[in-house]
PDB file of N, CA, C and O in Angstrom:
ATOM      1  N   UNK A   1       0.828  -1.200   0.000  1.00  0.00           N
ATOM      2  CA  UNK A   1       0.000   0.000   0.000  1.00  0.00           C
ATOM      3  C   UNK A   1       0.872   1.265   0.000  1.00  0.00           C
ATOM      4  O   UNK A   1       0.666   2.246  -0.714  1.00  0.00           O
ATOM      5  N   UNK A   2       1.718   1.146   0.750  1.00  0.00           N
ATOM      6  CA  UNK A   2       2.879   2.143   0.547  1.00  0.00           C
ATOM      7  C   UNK A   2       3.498   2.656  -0.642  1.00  0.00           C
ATOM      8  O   UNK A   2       3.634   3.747  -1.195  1.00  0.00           O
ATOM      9  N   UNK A   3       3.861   1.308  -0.850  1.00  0.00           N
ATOM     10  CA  UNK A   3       4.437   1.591  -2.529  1.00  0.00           C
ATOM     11  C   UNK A   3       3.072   2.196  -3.302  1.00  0.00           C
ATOM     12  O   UNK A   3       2.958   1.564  -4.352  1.00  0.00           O
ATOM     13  N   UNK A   4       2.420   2.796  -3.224  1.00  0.00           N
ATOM     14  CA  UNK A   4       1.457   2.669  -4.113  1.00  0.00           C
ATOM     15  C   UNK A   4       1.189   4.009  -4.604  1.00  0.00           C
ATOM     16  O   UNK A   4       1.199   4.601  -5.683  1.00  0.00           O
ATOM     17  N   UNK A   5       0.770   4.421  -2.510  1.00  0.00           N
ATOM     18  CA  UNK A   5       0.730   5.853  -2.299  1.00  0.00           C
ATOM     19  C   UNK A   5       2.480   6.918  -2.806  1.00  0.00           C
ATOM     20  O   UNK A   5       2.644   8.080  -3.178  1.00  0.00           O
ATOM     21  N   UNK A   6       3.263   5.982  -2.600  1.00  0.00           N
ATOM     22  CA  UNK A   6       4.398   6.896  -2.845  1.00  0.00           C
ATOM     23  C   UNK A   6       4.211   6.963  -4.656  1.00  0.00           C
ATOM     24  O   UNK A   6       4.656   8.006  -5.136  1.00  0.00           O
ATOM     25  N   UNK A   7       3.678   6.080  -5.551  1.00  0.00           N
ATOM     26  CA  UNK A   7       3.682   6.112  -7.293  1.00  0.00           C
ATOM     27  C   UNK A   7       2.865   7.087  -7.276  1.00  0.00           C
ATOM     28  O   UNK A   7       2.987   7.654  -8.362  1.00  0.00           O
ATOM     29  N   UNK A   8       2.092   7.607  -6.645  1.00  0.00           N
ATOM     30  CA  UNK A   8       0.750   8.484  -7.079  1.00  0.00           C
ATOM     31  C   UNK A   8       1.599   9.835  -6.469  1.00  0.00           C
ATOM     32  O   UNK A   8       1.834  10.803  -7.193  1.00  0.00           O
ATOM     33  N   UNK A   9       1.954   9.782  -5.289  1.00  0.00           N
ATOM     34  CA  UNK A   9       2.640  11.423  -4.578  1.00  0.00           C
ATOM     35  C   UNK A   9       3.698  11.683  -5.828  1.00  0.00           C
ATOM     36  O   UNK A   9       3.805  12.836  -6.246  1.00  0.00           O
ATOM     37  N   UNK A  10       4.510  10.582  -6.452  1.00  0.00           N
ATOM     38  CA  UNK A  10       5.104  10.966  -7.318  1.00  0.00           C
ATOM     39  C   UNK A  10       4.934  11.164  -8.598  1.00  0.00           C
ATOM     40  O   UNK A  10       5.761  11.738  -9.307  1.00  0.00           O
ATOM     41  N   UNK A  11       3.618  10.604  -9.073  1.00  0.00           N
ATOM     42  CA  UNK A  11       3.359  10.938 -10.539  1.00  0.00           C
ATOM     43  C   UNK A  11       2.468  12.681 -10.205  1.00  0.00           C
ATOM     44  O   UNK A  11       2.585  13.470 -11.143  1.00  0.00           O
ATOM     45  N   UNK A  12       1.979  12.992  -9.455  1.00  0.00           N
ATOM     46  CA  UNK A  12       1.657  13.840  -8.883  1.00  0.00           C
ATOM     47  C   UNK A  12       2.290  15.053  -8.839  1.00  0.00           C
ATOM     48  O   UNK A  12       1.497  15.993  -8.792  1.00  0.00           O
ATOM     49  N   UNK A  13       3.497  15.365  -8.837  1.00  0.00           N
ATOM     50  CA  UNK A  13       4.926  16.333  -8.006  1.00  0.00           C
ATOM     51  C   UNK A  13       5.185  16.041  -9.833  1.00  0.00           C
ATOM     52  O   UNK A  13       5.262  17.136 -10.391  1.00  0.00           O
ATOM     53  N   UNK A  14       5.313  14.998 -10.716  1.00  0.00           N
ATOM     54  CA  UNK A  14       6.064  15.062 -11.628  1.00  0.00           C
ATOM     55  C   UNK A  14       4.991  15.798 -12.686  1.00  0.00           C
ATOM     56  O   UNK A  14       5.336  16.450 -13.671  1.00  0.00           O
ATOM     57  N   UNK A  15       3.805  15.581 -12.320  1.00  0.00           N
ATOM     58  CA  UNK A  15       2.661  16.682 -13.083  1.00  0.00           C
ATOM     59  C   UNK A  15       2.429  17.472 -12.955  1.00  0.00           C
ATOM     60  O   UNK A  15       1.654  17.994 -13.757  1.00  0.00           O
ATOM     61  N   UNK A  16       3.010  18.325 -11.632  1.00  0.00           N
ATOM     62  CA  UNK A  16       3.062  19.283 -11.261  1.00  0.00           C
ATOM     63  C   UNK A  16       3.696  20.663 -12.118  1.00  0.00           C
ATOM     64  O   UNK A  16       3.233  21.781 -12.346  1.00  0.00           O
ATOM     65  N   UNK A  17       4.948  20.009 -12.452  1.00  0.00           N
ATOM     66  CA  UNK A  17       5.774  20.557 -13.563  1.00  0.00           C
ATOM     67  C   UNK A  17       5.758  20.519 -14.756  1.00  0.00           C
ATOM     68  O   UNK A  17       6.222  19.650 -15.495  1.00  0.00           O
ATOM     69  N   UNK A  18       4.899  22.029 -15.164  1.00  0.00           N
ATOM     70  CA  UNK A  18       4.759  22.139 -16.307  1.00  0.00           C
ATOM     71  C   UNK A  18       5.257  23.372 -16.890  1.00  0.00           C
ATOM     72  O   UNK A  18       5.445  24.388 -16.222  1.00  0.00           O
ATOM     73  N   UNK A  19       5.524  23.259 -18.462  1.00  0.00           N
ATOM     74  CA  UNK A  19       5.878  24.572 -18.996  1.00  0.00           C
ATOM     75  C   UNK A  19       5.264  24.881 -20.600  1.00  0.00           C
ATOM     76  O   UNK A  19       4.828  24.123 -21.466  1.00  0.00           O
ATOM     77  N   UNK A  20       5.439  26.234 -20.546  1.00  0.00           N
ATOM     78  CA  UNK A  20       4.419  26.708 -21.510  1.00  0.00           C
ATOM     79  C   UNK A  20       5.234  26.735 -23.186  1.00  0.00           C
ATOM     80  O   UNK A  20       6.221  27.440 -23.394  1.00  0.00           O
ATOM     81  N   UNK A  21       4.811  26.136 -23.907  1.00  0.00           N
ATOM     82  CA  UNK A  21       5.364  25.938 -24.874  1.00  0.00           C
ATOM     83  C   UNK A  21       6.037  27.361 -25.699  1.00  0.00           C
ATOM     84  O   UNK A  21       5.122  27.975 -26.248  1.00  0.00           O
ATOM     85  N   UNK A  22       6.868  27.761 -25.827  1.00  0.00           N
ATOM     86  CA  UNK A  22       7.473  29.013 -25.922  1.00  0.00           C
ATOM     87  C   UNK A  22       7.222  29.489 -27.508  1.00  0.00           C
ATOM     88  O   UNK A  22       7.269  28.654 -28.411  1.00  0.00           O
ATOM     89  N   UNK A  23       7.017  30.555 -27.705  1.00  0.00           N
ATOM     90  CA  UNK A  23       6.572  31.379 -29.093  1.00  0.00           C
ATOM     91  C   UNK A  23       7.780  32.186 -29.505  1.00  0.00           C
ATOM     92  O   UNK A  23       8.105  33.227 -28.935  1.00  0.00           O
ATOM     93  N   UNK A  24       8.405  31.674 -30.486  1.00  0.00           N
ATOM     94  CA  UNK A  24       9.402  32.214 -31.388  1.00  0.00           C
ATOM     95  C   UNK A  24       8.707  33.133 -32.590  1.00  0.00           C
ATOM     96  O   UNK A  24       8.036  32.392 -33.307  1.00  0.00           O
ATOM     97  N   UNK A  25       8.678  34.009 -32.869  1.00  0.00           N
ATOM     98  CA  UNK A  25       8.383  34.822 -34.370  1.00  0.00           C
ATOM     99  C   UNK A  25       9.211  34.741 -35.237  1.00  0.00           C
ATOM    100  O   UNK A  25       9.925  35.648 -35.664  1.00  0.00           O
ATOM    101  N   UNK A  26       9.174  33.580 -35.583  1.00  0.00           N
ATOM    102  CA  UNK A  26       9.791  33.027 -37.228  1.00  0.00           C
ATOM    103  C   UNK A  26       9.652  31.920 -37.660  1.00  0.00           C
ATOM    104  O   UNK A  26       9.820  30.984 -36.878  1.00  0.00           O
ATOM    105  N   UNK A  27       9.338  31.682 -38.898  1.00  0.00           N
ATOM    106  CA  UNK A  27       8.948  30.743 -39.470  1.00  0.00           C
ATOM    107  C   UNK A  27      10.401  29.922 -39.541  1.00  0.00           C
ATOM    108  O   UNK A  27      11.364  30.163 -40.269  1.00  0.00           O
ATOM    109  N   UNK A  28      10.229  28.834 -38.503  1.00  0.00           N
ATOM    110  CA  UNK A  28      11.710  27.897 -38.156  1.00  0.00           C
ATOM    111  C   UNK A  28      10.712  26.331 -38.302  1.00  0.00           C
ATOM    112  O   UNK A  28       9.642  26.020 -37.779  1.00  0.00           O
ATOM    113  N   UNK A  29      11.814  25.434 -39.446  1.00  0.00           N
ATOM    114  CA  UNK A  29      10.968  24.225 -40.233  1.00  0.00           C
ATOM    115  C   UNK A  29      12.996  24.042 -40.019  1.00  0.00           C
ATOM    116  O   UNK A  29      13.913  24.831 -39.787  1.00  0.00           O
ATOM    117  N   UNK A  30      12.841  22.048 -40.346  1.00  0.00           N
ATOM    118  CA  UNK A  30      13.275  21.633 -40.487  1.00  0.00           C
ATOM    119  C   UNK A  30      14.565  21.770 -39.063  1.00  0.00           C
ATOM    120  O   UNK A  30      15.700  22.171 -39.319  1.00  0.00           O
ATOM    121  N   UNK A  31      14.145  21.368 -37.605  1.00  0.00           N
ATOM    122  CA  UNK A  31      15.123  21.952 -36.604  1.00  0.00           C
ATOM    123  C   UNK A  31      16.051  20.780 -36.321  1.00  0.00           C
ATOM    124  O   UNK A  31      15.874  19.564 -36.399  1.00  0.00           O
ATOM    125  N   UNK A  32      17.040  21.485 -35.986  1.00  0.00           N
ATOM    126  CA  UNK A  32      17.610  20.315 -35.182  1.00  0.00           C
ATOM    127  C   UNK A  32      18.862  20.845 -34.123  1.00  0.00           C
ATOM    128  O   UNK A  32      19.696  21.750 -34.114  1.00  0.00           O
ATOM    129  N   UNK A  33      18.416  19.586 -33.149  1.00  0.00           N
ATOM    130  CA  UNK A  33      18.849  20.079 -31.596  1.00  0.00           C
ATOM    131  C   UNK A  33      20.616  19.584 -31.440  1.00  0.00           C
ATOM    132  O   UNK A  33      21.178  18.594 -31.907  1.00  0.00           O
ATOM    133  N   UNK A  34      21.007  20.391 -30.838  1.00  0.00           N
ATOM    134  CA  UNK A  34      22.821  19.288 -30.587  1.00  0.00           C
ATOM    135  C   UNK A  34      22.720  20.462 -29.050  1.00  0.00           C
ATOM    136  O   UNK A  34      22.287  21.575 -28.751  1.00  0.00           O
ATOM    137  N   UNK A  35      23.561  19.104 -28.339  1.00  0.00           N
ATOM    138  CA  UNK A  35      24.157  19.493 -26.708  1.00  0.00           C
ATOM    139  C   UNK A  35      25.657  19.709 -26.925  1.00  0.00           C
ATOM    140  O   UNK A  35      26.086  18.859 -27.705  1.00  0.00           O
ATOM    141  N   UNK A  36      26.509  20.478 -26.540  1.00  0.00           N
ATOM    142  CA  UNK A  36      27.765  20.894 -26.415  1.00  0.00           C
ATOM    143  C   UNK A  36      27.625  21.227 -25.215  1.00  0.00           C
ATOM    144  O   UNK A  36      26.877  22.177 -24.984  1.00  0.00           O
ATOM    145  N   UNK A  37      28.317  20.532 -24.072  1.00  0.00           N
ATOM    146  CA  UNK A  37      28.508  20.719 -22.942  1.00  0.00           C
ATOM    147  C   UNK A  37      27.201  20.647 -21.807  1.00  0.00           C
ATOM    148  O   UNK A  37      26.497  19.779 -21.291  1.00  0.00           O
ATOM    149  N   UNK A  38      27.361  22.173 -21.773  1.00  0.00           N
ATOM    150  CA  UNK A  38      25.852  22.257 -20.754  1.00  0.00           C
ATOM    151  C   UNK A  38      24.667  23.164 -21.195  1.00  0.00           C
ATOM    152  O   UNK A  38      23.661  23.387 -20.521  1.00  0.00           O
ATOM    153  N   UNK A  39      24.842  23.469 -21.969  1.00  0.00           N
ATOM    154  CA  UNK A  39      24.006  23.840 -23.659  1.00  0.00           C
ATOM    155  C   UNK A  39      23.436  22.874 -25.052  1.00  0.00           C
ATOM    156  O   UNK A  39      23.973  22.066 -25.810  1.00  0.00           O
ATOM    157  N   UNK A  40      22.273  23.362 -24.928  1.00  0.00           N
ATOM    158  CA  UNK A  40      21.748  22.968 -26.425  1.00  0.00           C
ATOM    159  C   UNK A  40      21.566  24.015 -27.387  1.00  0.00           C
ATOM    160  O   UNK A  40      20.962  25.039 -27.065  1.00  0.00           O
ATOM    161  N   UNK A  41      22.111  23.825 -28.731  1.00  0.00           N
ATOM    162  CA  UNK A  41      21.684  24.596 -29.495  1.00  0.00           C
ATOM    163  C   UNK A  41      20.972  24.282 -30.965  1.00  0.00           C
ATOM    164  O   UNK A  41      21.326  23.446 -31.796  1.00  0.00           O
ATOM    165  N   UNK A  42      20.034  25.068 -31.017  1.00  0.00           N
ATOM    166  CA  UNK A  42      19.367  24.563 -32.071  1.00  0.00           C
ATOM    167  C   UNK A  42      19.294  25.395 -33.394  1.00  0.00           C
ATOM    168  O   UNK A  42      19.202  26.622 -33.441  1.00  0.00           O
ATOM    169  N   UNK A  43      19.336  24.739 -34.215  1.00  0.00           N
ATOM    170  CA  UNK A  43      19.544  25.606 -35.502  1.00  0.00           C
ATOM    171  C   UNK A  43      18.311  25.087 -36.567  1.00  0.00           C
ATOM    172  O   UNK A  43      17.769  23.996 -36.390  1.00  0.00           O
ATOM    173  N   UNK A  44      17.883  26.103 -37.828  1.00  0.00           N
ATOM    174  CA  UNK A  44      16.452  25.321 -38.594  1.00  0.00           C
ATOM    175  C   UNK A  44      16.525  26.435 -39.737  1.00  0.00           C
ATOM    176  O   UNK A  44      17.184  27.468 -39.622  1.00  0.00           O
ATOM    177  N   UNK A  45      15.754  26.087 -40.865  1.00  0.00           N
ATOM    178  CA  UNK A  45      15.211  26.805 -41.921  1.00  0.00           C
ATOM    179  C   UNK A  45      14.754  27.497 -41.584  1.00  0.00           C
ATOM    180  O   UNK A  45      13.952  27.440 -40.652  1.00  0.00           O
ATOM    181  N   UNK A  46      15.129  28.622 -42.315  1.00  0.00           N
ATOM    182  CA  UNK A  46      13.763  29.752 -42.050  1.00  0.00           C
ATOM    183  C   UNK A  46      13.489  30.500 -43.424  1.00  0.00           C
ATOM    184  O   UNK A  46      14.410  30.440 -44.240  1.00  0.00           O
ATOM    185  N   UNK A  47      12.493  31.107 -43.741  1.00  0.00           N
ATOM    186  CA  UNK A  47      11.964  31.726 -44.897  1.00  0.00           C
ATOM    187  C   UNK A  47      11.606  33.334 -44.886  1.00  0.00           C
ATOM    188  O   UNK A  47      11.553  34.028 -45.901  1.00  0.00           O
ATOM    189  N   UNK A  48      11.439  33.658 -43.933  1.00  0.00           N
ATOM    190  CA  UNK A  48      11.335  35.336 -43.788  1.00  0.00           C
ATOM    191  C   UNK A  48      11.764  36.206 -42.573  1.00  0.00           C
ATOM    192  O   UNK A  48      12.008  35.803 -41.436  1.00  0.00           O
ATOM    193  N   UNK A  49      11.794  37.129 -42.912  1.00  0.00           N
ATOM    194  CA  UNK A  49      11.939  37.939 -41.368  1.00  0.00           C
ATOM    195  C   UNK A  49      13.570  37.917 -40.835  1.00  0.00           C
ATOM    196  O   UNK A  49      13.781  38.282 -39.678  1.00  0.00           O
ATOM    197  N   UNK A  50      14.864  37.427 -41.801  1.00  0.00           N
ATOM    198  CA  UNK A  50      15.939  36.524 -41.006  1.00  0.00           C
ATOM    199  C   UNK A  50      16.447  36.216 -41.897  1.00  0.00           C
ATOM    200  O   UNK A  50      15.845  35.636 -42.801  1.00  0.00           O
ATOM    201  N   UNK A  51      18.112  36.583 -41.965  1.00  0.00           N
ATOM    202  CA  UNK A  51      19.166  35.866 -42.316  1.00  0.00           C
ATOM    203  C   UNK A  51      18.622  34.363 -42.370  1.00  0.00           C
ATOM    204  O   UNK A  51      17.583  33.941 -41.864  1.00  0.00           O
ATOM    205  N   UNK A  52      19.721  33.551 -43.220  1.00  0.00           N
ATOM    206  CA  UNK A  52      19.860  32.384 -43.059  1.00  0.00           C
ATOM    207  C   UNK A  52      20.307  31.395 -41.813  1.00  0.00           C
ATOM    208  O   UNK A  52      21.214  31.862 -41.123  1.00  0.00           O
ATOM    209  N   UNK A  53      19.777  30.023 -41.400  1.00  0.00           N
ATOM    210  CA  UNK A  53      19.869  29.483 -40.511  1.00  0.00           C
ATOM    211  C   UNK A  53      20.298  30.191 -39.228  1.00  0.00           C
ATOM    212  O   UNK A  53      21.460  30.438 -38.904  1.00  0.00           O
ATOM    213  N   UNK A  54      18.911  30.552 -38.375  1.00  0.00           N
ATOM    214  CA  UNK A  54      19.106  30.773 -37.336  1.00  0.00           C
ATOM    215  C   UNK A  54      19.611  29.679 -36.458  1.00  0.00           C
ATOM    216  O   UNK A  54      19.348  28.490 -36.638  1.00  0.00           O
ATOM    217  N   UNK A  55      20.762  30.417 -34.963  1.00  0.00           N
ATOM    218  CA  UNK A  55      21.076  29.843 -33.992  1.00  0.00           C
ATOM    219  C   UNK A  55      20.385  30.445 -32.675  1.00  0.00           C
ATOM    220  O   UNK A  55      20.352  31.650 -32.423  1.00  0.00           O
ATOM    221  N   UNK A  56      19.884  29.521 -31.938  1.00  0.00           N
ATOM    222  CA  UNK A  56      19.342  29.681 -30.583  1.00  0.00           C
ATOM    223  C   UNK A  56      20.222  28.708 -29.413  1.00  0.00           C
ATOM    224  O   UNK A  56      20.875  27.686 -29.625  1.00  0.00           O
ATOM    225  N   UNK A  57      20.033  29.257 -28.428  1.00  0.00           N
ATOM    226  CA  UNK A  57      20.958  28.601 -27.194  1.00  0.00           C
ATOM    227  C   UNK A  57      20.217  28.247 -25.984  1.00  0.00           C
ATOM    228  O   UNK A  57      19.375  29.041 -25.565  1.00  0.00           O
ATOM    229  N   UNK A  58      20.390  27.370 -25.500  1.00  0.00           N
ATOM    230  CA  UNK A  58      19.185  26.852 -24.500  1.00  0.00           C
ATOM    231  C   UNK A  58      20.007  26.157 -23.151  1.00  0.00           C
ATOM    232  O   UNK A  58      21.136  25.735 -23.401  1.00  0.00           O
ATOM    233  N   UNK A  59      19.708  26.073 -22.306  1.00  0.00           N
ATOM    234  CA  UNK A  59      20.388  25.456 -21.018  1.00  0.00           C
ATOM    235  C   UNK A  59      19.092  24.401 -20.035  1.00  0.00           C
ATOM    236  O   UNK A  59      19.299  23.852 -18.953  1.00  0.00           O
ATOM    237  N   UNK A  60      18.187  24.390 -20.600  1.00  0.00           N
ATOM    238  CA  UNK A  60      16.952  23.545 -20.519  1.00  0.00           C
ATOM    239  C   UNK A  60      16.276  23.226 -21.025  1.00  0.00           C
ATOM    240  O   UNK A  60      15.382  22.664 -20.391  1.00  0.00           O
ATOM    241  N   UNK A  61      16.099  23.316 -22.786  1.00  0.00           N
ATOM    242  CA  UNK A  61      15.111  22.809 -23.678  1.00  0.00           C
ATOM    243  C   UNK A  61      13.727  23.156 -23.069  1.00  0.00           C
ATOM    244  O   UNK A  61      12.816  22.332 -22.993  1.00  0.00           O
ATOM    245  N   UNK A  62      13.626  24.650 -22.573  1.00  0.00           N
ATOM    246  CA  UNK A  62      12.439  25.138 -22.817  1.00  0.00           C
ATOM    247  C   UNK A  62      12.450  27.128 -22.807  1.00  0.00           C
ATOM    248  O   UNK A  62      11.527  27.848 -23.188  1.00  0.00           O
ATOM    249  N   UNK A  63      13.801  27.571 -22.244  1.00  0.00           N
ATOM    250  CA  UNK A  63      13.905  28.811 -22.504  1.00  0.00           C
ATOM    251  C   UNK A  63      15.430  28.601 -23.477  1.00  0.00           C
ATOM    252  O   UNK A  63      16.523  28.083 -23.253  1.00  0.00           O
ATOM    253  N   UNK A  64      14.661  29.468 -24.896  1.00  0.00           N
ATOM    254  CA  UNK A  64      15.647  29.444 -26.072  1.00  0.00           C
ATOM    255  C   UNK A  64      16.302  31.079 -25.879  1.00  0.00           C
ATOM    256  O   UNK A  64      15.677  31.845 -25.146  1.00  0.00           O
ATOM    257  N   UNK A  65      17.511  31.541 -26.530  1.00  0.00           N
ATOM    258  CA  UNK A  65      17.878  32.323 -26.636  1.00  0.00           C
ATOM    259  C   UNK A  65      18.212  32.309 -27.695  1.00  0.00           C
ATOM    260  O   UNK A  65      18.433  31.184 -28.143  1.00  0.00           O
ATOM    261  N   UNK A  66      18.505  33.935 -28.988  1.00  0.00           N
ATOM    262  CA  UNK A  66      18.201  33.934 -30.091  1.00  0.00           C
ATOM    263  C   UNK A  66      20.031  34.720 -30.431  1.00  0.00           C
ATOM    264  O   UNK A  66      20.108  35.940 -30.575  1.00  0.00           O
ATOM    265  N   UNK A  67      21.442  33.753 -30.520  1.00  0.00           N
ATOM    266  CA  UNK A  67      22.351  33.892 -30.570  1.00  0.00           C
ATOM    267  C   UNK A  67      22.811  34.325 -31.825  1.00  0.00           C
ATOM    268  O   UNK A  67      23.611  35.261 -31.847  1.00  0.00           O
ATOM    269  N   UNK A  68      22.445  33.808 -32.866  1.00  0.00           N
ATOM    270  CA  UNK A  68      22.692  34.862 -34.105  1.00  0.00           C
ATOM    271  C   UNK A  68      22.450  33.952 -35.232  1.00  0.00           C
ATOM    272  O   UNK A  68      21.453  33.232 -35.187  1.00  0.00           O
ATOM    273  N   UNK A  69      23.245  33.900 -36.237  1.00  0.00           N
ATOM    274  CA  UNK A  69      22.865  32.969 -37.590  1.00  0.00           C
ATOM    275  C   UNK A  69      24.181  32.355 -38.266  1.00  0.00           C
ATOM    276  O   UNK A  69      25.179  33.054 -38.439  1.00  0.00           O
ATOM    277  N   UNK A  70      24.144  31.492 -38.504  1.00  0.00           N
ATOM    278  CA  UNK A  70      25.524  30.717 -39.368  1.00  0.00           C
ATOM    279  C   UNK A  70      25.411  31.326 -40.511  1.00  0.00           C
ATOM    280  O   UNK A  70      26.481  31.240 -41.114  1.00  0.00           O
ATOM    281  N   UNK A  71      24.228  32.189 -41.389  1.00  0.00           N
ATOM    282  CA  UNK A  71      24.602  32.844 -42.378  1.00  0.00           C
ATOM    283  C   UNK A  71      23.942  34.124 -42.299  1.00  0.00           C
ATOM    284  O   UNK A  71      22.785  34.298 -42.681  1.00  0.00           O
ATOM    285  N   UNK A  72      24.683  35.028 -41.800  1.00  0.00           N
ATOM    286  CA  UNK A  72      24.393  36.369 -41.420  1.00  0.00           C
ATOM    287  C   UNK A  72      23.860  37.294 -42.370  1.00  0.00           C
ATOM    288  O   UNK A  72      22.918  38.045 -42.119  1.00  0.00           O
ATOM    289  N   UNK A  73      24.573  37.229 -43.657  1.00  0.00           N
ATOM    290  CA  UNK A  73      23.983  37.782 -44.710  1.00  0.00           C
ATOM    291  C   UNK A  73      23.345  37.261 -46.136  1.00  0.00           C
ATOM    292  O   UNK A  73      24.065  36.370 -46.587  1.00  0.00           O
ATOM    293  N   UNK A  74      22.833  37.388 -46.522  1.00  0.00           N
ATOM    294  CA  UNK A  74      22.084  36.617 -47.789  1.00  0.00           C
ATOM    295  C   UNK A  74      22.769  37.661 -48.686  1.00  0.00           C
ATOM    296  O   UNK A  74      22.197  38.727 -48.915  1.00  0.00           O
ATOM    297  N   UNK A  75      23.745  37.437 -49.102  1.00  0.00           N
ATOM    298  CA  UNK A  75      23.972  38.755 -50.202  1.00  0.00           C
ATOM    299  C   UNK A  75      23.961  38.270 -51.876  1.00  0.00           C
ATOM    300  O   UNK A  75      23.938  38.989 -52.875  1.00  0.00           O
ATOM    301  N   UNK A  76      23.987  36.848 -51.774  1.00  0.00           N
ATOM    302  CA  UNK A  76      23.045  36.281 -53.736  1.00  0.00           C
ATOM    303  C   UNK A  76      21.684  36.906 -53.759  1.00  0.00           C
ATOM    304  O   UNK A  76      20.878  36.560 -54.622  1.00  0.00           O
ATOM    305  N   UNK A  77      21.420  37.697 -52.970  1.00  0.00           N
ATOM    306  CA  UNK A  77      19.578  38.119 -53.284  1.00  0.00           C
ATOM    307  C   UNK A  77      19.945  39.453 -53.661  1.00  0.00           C
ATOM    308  O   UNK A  77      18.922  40.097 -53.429  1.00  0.00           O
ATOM    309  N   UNK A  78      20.980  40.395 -54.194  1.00  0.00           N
ATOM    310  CA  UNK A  78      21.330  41.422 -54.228  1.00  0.00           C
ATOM    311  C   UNK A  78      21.781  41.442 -55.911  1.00  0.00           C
ATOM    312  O   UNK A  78      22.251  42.463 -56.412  1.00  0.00           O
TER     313      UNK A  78
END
């Protein structure tokens, strides 16, 4: 019975913790995640609004930070 009550206090405490799915303004397709150290960073397509392939930086895979772009300038559109 113990064991039982402790699966429920703990699925409980682990539902407790939740987070709100975070809103980026840019159209970001095709992502993908890599860990370096104690960081994730994620990089993706994008189509407007933005240099080529944005970089974001994360230390929990749920608050992103918006670090800059592997291609800063598009200058073939010129």
């Amino acid at each position: 019975m113990r064991a039982i009550l402790g699966l429920l206090f703990s699925a409980a405490a682990a539902l407790a913790e939740t987070f709100t799915n975070p809103v980026i303004w840019e159209d970001l397709s095709d992502v993908e995640v890599t860990r370096a150290g104690d960081a994730y960073f994620m990089t993706a397509s994008t189509f407007h609004y933005s240099p080529g392939t944005p970089v974001l930086r994360s230390y929990d895979l749920v608050n992103w930070e918006h670090i800059g772009h592997s291609v800063p300038v598009l200058d073939w559109s010129s």
